[in-house]
N, C-alpha and C positions, 0 to 999 in steps of 0.2 A: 387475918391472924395467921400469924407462921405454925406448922404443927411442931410440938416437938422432937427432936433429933431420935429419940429414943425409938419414938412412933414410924418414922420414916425407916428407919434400918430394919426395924420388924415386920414392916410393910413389904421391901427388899427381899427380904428371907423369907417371909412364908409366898411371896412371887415364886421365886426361884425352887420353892421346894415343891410347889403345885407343877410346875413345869418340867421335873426330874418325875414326878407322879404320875403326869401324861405321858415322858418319854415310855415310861416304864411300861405303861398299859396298853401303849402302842406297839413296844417290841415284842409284848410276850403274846399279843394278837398276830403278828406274821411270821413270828416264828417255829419252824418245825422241828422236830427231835432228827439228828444224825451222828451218825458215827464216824467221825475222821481216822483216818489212818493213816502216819507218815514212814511210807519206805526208804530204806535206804535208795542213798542216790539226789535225795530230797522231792519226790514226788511225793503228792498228796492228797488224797482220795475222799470223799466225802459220801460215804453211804448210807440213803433213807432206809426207815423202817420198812418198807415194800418190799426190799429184795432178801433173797435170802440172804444174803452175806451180810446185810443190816440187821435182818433178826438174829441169825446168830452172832454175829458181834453184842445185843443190844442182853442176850440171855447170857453170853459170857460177863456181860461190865455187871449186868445182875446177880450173877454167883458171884464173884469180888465183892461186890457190894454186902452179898448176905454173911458171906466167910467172916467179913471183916466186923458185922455183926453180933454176931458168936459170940458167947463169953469166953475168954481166954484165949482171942485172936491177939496176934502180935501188935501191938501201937505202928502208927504209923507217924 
């Protein structure tokens, strides 16, 4: 017996959405928090939480963050 079409496409989709589910739980298991930074010139820097210049970069994007918090911070 053939299955129906309707059946076979849904079967397709929810494949394909278990498989964006695994991507997803796989990238957010090897990945680490950093902080890029791109200088003029076009260099580009990638700095972990470890060093200093990560952590204060990571307390400066934190105060941005909390500013823009606030009531009556400017929209962005």
């Amino acid at each position: 017996m053939v299955p129906k079409p309707q059946r076979t496409i849904l079967g397709k989709v929810s494949s394909y959405a278990e498989e964006a589910a695994a991507y997803m739980r796989r990238r957010r298991i090897t990945r680490t928090p950093f902080a890029r930074v791109h200088y003029r010139g076009g260099r580009v820097v990638a700095y972990p939480p470890d060093t200093e210049a990560g952590r204060a970069l990571f307390r400066a994007a934190a105060n941005v963050i909390d500013a823009a918090r606030e009531p009556g911070a400017p929209a962005t």
